[in-house]
PDB file with SEQRES, HELIX, SHEET and CRYST1 records, atoms N, CA, C and O in Angstrom:
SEQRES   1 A   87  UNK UNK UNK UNK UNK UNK UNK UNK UNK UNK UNK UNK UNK          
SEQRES   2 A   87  UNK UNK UNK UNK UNK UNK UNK UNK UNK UNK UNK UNK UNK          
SEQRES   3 A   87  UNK UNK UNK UNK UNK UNK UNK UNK UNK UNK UNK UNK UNK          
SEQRES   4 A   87  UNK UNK UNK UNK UNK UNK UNK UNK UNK UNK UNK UNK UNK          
SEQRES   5 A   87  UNK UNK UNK UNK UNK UNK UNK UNK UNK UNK UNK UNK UNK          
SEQRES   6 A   87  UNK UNK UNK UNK UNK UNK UNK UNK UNK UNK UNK UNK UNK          
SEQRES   7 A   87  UNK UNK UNK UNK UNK UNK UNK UNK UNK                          
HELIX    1 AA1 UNK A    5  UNK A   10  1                                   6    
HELIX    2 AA2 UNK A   14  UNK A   32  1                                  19    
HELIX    3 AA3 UNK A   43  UNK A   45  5                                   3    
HELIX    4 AA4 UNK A   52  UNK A   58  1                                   7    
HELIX    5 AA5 UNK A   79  UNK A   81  5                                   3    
SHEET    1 AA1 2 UNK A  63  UNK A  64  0                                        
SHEET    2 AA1 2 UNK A  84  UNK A  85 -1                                        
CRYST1    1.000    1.000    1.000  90.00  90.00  90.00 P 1           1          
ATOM      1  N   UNK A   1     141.215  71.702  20.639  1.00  0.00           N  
ATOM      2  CA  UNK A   1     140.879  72.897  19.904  1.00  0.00           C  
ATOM      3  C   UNK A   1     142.116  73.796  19.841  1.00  0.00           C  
ATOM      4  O   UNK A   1     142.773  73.857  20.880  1.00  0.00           O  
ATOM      5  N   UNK A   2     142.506  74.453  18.862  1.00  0.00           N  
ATOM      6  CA  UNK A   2     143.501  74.970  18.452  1.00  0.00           C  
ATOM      7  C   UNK A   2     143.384  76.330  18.131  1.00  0.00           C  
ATOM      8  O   UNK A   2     142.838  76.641  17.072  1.00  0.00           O  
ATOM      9  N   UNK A   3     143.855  77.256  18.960  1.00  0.00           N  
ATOM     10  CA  UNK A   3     144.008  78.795  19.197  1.00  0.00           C  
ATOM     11  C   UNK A   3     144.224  79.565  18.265  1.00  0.00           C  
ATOM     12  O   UNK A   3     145.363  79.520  17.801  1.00  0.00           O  
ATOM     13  N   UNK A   4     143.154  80.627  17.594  1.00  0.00           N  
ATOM     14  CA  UNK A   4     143.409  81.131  16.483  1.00  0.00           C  
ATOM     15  C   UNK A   4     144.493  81.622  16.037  1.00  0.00           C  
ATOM     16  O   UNK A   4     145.393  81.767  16.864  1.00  0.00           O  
ATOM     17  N   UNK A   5     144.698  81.941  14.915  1.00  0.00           N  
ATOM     18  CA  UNK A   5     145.727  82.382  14.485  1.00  0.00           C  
ATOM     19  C   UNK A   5     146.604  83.589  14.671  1.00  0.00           C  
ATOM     20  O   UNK A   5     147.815  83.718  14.854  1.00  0.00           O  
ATOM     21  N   UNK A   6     145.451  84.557  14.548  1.00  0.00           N  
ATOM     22  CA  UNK A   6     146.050  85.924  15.501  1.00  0.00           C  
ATOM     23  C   UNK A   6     146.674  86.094  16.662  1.00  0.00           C  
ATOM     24  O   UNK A   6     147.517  86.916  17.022  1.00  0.00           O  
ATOM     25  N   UNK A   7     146.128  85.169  17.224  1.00  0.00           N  
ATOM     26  CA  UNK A   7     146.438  84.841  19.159  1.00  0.00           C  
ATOM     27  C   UNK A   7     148.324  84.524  19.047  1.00  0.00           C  
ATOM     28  O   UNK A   7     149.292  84.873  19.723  1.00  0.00           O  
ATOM     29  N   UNK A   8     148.121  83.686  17.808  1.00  0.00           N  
ATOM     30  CA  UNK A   8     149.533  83.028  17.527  1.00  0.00           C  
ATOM     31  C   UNK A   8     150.898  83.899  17.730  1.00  0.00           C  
ATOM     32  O   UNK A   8     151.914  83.789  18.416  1.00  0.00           O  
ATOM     33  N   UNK A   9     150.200  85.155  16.426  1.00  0.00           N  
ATOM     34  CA  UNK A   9     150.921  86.486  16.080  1.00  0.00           C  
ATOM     35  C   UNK A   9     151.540  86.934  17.267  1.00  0.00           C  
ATOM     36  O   UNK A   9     152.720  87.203  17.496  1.00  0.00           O  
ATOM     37  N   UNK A  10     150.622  86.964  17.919  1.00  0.00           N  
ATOM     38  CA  UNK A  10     151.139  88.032  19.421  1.00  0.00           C  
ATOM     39  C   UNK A  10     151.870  87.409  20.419  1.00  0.00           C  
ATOM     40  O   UNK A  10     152.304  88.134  21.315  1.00  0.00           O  
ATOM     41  N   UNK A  11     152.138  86.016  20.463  1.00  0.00           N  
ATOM     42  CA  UNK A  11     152.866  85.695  21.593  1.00  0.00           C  
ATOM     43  C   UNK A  11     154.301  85.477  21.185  1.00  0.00           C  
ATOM     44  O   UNK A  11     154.618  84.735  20.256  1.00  0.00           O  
ATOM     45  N   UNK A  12     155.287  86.267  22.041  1.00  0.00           N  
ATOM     46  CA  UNK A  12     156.628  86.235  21.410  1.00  0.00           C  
ATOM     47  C   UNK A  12     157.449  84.769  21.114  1.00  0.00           C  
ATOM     48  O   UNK A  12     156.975  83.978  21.929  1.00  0.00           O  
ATOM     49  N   UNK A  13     158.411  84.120  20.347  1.00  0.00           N  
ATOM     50  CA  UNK A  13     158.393  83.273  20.083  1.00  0.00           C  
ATOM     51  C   UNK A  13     159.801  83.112  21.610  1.00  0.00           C  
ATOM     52  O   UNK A  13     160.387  83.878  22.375  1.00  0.00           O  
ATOM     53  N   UNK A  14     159.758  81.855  21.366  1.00  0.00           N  
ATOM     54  CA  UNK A  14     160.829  81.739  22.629  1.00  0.00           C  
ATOM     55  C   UNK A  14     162.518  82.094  22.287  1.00  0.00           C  
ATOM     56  O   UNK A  14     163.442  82.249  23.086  1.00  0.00           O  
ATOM     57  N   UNK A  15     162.516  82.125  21.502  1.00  0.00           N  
ATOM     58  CA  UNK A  15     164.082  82.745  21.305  1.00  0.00           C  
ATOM     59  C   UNK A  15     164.368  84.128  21.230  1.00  0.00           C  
ATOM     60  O   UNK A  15     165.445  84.556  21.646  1.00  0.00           O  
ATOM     61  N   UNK A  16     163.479  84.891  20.722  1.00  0.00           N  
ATOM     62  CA  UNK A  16     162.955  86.357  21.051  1.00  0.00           C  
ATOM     63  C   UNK A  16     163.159  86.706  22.385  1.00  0.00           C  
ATOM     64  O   UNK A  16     164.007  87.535  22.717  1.00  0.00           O  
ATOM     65  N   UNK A  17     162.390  86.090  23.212  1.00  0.00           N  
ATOM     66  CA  UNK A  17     162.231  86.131  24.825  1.00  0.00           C  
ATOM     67  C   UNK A  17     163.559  86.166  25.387  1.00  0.00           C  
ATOM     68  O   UNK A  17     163.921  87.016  26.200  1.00  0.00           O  
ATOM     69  N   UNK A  18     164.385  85.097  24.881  1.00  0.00           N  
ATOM     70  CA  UNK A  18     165.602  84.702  25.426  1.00  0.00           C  
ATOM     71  C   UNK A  18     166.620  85.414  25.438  1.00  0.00           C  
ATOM     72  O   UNK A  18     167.584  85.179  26.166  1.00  0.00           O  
ATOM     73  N   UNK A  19     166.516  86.777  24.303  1.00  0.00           N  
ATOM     74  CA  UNK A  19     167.456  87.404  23.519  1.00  0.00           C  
ATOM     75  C   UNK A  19     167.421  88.418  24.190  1.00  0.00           C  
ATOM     76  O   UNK A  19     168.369  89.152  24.467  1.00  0.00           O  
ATOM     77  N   UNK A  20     165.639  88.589  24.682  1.00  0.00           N  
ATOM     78  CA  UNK A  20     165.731  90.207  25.195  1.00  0.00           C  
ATOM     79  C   UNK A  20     166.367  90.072  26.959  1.00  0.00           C  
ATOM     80  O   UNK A  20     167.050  90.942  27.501  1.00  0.00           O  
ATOM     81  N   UNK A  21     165.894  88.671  27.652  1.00  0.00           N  
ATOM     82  CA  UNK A  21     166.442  88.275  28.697  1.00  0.00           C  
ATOM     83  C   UNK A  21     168.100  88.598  28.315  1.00  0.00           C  
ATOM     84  O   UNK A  21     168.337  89.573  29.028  1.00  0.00           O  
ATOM     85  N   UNK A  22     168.556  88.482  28.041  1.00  0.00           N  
ATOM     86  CA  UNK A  22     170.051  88.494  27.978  1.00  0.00           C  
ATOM     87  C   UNK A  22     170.536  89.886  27.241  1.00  0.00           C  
ATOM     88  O   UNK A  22     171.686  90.215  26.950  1.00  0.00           O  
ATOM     89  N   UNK A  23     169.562  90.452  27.073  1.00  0.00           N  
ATOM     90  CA  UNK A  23     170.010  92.144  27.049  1.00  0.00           C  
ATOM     91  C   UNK A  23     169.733  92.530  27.967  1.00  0.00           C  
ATOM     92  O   UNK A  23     170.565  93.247  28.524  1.00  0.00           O  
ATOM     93  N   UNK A  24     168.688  92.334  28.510  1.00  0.00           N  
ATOM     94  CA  UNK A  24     168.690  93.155  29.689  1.00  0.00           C  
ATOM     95  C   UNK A  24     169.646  92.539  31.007  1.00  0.00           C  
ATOM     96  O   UNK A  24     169.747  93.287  31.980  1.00  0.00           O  
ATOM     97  N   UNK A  25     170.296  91.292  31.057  1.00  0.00           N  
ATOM     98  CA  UNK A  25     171.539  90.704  32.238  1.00  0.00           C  
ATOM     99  C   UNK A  25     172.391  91.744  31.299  1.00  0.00           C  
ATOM    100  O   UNK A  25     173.116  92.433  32.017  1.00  0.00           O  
ATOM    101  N   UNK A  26     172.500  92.012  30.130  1.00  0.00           N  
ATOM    102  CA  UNK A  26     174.237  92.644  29.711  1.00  0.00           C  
ATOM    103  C   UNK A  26     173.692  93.863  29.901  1.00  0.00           C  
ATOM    104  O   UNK A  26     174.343  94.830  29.505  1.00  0.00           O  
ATOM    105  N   UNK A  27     172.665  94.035  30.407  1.00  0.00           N  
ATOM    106  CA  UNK A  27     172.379  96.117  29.897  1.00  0.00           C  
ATOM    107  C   UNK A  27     173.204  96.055  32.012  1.00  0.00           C  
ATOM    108  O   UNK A  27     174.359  96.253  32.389  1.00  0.00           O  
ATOM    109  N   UNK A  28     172.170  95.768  32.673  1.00  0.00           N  
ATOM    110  CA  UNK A  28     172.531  95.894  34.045  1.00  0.00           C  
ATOM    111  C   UNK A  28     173.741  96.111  34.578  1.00  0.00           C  
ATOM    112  O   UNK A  28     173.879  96.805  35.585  1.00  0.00           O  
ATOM    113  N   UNK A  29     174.715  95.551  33.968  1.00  0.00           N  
ATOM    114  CA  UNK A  29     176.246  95.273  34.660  1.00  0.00           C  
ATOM    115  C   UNK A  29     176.679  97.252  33.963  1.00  0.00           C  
ATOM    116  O   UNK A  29     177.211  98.099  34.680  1.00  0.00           O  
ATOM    117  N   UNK A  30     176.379  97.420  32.920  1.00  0.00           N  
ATOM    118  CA  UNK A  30     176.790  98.884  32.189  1.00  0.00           C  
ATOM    119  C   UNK A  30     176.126  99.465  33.194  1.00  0.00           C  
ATOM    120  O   UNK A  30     176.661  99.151  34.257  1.00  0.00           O  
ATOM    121  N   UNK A  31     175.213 100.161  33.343  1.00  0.00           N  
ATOM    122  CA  UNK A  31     174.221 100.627  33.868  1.00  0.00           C  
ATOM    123  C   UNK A  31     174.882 100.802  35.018  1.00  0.00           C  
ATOM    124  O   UNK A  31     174.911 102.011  35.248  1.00  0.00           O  
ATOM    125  N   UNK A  32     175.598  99.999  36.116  1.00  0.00           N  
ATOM    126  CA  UNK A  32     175.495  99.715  37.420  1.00  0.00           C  
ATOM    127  C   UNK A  32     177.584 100.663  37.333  1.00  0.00           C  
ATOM    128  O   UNK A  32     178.228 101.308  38.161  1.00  0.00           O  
ATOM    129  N   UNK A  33     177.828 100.276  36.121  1.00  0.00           N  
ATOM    130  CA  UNK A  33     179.282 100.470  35.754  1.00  0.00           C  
ATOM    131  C   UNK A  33     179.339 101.859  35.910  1.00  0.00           C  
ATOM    132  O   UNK A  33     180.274 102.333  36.555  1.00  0.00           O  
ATOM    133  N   UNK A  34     177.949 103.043  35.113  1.00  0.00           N  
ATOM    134  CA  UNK A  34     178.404 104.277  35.052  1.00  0.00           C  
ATOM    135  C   UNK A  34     177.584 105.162  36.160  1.00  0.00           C  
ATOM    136  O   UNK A  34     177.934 106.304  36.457  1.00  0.00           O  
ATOM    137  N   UNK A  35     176.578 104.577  36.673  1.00  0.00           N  
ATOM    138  CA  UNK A  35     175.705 105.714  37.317  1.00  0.00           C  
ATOM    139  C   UNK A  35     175.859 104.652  38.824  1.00  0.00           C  
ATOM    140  O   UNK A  35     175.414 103.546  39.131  1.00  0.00           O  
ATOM    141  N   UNK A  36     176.609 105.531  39.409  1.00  0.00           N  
ATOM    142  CA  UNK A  36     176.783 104.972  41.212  1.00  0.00           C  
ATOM    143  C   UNK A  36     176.124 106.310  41.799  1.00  0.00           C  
ATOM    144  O   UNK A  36     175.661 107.335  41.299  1.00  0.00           O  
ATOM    145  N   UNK A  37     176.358 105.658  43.504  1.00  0.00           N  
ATOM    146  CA  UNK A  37     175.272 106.895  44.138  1.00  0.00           C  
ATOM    147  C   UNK A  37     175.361 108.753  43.559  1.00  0.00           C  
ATOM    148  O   UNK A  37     174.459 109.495  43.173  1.00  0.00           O  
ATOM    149  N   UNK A  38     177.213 109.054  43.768  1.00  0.00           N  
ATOM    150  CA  UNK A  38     177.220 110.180  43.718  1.00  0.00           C  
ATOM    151  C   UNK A  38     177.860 110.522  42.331  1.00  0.00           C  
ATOM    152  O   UNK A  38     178.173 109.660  41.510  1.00  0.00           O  
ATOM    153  N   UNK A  39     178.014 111.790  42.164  1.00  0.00           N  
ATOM    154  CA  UNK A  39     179.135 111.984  41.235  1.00  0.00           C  
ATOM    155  C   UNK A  39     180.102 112.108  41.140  1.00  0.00           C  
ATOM    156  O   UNK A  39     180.616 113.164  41.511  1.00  0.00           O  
ATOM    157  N   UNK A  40     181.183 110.630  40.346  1.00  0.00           N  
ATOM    158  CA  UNK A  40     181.988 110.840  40.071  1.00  0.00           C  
ATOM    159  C   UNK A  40     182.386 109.718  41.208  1.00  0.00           C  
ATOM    160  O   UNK A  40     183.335 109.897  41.971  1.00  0.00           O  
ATOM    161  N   UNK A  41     181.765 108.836  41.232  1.00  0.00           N  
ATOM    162  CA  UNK A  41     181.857 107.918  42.461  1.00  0.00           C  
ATOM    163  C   UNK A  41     181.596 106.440  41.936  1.00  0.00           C  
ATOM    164  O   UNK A  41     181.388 105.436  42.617  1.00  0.00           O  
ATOM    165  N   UNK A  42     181.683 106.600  40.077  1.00  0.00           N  
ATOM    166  CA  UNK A  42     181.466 105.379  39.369  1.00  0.00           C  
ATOM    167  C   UNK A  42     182.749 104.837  38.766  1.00  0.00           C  
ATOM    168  O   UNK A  42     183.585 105.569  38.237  1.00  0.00           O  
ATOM    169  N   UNK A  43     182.866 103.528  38.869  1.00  0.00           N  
ATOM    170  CA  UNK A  43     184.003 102.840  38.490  1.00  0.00           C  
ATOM    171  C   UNK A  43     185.194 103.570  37.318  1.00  0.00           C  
ATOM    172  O   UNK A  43     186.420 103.509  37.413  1.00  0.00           O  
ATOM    173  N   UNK A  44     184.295 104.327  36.108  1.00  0.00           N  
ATOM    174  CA  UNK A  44     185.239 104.998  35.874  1.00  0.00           C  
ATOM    175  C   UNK A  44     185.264 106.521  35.947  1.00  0.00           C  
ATOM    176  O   UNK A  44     185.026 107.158  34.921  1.00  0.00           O  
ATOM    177  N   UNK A  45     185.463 106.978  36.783  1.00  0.00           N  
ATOM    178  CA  UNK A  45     186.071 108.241  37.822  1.00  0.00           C  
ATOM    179  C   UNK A  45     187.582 108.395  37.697  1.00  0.00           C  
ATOM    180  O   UNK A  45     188.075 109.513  37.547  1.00  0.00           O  
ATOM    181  N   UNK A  46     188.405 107.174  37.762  1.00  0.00           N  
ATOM    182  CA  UNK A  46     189.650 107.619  37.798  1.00  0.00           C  
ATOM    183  C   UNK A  46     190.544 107.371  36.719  1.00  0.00           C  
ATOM    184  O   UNK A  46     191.749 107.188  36.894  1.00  0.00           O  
ATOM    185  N   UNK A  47     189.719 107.356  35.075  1.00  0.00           N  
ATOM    186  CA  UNK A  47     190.136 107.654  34.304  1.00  0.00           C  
ATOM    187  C   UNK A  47     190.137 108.918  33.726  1.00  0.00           C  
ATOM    188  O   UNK A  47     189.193 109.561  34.185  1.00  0.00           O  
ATOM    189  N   UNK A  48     190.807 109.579  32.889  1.00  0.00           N  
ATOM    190  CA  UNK A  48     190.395 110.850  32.152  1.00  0.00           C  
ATOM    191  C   UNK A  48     191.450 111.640  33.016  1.00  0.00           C  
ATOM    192  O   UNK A  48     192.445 110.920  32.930  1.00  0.00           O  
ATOM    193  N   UNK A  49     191.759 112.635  33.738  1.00  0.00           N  
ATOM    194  CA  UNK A  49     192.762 113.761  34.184  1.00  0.00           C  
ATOM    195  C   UNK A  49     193.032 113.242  35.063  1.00  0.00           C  
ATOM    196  O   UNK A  49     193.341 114.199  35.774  1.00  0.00           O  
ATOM    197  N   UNK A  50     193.220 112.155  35.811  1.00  0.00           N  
ATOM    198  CA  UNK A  50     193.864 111.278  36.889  1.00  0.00           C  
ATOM    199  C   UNK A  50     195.448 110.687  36.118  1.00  0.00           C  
ATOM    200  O   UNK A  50     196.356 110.202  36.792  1.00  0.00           O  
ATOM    201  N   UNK A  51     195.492 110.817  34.984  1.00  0.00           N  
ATOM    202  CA  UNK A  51     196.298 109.680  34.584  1.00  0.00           C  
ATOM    203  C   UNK A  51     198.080 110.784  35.050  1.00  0.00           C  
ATOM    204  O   UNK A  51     198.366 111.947  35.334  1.00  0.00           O  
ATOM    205  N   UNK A  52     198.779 109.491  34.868  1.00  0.00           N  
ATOM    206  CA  UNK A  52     200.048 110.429  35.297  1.00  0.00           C  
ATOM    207  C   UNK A  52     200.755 111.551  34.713  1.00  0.00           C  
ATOM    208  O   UNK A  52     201.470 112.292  35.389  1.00  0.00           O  
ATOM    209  N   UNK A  53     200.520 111.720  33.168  1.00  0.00           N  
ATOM    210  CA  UNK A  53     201.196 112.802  32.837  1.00  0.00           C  
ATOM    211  C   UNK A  53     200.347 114.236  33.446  1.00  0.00           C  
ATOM    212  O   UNK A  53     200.859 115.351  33.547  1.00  0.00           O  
ATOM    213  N   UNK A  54     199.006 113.889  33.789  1.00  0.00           N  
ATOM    214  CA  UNK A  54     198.478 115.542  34.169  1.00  0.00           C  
ATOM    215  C   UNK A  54     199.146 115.478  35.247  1.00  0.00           C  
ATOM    216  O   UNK A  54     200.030 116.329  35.343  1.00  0.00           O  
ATOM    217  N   UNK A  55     198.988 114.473  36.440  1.00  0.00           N  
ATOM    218  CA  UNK A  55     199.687 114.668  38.266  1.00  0.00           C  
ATOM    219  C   UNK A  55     201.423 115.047  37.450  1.00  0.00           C  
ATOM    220  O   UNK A  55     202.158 115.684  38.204  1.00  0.00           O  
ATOM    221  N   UNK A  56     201.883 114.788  36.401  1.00  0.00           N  
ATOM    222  CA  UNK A  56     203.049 115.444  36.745  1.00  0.00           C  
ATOM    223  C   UNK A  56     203.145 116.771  36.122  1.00  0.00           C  
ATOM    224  O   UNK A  56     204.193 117.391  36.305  1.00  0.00           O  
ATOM    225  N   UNK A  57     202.306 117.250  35.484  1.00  0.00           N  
ATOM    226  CA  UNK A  57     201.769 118.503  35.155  1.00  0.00           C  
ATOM    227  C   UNK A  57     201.267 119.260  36.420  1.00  0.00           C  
ATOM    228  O   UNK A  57     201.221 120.489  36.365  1.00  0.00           O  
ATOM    229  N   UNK A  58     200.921 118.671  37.453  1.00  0.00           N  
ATOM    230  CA  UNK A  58     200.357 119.224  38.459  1.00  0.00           C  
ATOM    231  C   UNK A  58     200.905 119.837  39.116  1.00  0.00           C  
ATOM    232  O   UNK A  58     200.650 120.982  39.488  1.00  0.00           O  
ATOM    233  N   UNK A  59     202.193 118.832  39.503  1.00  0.00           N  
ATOM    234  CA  UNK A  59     203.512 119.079  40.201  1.00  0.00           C  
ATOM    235  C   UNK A  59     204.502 120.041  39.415  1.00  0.00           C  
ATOM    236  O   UNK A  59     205.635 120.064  39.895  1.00  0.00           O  
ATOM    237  N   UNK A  60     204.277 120.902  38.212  1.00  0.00           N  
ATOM    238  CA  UNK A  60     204.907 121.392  37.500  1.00  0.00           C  
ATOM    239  C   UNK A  60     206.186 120.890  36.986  1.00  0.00           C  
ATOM    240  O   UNK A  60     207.211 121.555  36.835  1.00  0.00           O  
ATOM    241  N   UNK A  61     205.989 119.451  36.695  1.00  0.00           N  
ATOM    242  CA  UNK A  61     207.091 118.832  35.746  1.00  0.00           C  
ATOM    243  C   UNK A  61     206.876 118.818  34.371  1.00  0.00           C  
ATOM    244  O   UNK A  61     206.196 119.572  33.674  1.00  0.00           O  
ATOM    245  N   UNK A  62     207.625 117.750  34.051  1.00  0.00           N  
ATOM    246  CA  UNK A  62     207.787 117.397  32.359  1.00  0.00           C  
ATOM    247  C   UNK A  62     207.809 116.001  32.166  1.00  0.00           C  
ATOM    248  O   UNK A  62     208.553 115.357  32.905  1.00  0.00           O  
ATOM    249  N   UNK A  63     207.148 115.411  31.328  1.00  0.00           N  
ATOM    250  CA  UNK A  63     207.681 113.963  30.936  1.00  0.00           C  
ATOM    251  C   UNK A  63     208.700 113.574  29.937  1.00  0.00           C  
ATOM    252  O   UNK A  63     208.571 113.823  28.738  1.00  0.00           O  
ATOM    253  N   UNK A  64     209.857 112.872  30.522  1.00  0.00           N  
ATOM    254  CA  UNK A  64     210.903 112.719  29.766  1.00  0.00           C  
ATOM    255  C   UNK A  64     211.303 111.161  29.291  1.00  0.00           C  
ATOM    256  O   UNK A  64     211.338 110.485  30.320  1.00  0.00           O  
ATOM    257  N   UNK A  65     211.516 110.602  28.496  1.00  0.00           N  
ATOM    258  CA  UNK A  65     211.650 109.244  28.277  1.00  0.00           C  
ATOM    259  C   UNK A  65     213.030 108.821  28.724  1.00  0.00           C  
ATOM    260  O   UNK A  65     212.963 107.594  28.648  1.00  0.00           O  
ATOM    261  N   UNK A  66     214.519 109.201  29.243  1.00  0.00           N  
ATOM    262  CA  UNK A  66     215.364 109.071  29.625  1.00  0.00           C  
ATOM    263  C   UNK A  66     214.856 109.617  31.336  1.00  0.00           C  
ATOM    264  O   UNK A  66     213.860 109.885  32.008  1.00  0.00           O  
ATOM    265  N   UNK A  67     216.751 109.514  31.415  1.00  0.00           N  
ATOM    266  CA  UNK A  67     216.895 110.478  32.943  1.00  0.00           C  
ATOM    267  C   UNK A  67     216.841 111.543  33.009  1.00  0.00           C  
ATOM    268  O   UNK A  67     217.531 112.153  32.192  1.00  0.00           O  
ATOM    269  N   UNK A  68     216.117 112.253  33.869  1.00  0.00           N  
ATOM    270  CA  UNK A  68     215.919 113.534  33.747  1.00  0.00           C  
ATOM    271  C   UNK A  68     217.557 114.669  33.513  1.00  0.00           C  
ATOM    272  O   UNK A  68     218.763 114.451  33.626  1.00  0.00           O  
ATOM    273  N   UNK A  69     216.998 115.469  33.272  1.00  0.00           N  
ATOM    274  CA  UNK A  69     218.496 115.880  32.920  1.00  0.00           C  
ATOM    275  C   UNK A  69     218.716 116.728  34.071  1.00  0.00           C  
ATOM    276  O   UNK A  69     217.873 116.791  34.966  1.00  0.00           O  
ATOM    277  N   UNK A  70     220.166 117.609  34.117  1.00  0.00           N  
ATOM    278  CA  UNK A  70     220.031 118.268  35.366  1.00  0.00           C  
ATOM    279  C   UNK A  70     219.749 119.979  35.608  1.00  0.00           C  
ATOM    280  O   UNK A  70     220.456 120.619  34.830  1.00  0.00           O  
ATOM    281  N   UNK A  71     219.275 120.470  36.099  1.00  0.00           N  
ATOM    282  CA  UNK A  71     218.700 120.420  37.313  1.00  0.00           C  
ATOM    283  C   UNK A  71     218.017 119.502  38.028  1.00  0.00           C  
ATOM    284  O   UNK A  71     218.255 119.123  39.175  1.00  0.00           O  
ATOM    285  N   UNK A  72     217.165 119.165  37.302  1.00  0.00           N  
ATOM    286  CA  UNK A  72     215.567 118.285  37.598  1.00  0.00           C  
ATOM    287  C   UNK A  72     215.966 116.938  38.074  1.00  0.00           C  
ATOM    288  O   UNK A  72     217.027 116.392  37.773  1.00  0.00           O  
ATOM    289  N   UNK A  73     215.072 116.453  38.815  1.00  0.00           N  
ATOM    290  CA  UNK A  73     214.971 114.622  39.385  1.00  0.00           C  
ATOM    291  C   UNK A  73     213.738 114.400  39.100  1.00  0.00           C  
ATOM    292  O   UNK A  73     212.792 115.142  38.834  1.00  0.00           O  
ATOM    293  N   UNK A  74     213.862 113.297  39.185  1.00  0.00           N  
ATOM    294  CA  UNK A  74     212.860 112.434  39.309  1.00  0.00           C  
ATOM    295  C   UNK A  74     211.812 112.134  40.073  1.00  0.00           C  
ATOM    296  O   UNK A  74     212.095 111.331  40.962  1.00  0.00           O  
ATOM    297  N   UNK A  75     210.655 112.503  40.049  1.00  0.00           N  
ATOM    298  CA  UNK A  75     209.486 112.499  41.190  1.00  0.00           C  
ATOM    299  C   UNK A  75     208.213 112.135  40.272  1.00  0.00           C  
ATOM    300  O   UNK A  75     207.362 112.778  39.658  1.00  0.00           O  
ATOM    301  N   UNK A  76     208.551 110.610  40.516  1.00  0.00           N  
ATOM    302  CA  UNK A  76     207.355 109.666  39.833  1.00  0.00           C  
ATOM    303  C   UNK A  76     207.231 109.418  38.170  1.00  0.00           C  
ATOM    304  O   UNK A  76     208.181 109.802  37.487  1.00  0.00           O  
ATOM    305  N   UNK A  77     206.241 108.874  37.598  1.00  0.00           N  
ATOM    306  CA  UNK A  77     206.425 108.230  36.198  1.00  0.00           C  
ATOM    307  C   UNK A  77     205.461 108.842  34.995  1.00  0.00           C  
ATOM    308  O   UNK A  77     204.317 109.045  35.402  1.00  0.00           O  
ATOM    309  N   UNK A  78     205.645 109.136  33.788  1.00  0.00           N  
ATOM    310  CA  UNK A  78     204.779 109.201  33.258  1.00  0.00           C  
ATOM    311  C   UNK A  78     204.145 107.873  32.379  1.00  0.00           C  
ATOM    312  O   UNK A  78     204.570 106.731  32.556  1.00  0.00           O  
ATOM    313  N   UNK A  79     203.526 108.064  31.822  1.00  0.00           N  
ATOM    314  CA  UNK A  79     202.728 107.293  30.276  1.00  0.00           C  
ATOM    315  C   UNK A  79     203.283 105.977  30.674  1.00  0.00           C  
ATOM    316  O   UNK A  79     204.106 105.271  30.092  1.00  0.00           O  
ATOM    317  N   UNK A  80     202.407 105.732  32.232  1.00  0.00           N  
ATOM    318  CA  UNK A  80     202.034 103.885  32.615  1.00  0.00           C  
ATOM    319  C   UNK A  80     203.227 103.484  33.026  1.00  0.00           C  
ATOM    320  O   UNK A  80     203.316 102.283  33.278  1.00  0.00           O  
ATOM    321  N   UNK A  81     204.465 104.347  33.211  1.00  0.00           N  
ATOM    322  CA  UNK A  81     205.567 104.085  33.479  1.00  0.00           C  
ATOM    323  C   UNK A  81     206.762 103.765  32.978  1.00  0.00           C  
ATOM    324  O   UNK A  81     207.786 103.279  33.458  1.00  0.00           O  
ATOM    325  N   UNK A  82     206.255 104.329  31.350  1.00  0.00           N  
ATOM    326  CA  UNK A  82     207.331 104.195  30.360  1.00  0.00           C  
ATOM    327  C   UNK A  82     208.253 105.528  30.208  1.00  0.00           C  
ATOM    328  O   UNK A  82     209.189 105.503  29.409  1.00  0.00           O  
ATOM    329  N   UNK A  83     207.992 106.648  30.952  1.00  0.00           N  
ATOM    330  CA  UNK A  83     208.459 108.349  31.318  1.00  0.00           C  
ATOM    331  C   UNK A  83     209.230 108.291  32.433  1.00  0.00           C  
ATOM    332  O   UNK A  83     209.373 107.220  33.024  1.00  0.00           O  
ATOM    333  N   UNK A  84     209.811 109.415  32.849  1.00  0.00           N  
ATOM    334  CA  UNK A  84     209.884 109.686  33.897  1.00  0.00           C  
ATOM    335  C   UNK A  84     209.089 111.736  34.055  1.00  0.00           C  
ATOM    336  O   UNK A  84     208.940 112.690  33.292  1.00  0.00           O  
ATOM    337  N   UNK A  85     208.918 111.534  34.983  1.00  0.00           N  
ATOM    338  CA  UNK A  85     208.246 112.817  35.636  1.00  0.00           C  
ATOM    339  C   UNK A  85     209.503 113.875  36.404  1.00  0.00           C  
ATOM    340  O   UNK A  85     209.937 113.805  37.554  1.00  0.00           O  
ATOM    341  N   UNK A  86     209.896 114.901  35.229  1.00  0.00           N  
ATOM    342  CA  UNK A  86     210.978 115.485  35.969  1.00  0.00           C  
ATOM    343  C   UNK A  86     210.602 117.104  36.632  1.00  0.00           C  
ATOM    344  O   UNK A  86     210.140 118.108  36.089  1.00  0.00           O  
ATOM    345  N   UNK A  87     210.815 116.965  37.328  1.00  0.00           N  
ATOM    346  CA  UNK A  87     210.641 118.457  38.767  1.00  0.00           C  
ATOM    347  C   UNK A  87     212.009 119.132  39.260  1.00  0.00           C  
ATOM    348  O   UNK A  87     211.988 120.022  40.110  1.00  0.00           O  
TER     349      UNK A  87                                                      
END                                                                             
């Protein structure tokens, strides 16, 4: 005996199933990426005003793409290490 037709309607088909299974494995890993226990305690925390040109802003330098000129030296790098950070 063979299950009406409506019954049919409602049961999700299996590739449906499979699709939402595998959104929800790719939703988890995000999810887990931005909201950690505290704030500011999630993987990315130490992007955004961490990066080196603010710390040499911090230190009241300048970023210079040569050698610093003189007065100033050198105390660390800017822009990933293509600068230098002059103080």
């Amino acid at each position: 005996m063979a299950p009406p037709a409506n019954l049919l309607l409602l049961l999700p088909s299996p590739s449906l199933a499979a699709s939402m299974r595998l959104f929800h494995i790719l939703l988890l890993p995000l999810c887990l990426l931005f909201a950690q226990v505290g704030p500011g305690a999630g993987l990315l925390a130490n992007l955004g005003p961490k990066m080196d040109d603010y710390k040499c802003a911090l230190k009241e330098g300048f970023c210079y793409s040569s050698q610093c000129p003189q007065p100033t030296e050198s105390n660390g790098h800017c822009y990933r290490g293509r600068a230098n950070c002059c103080v």
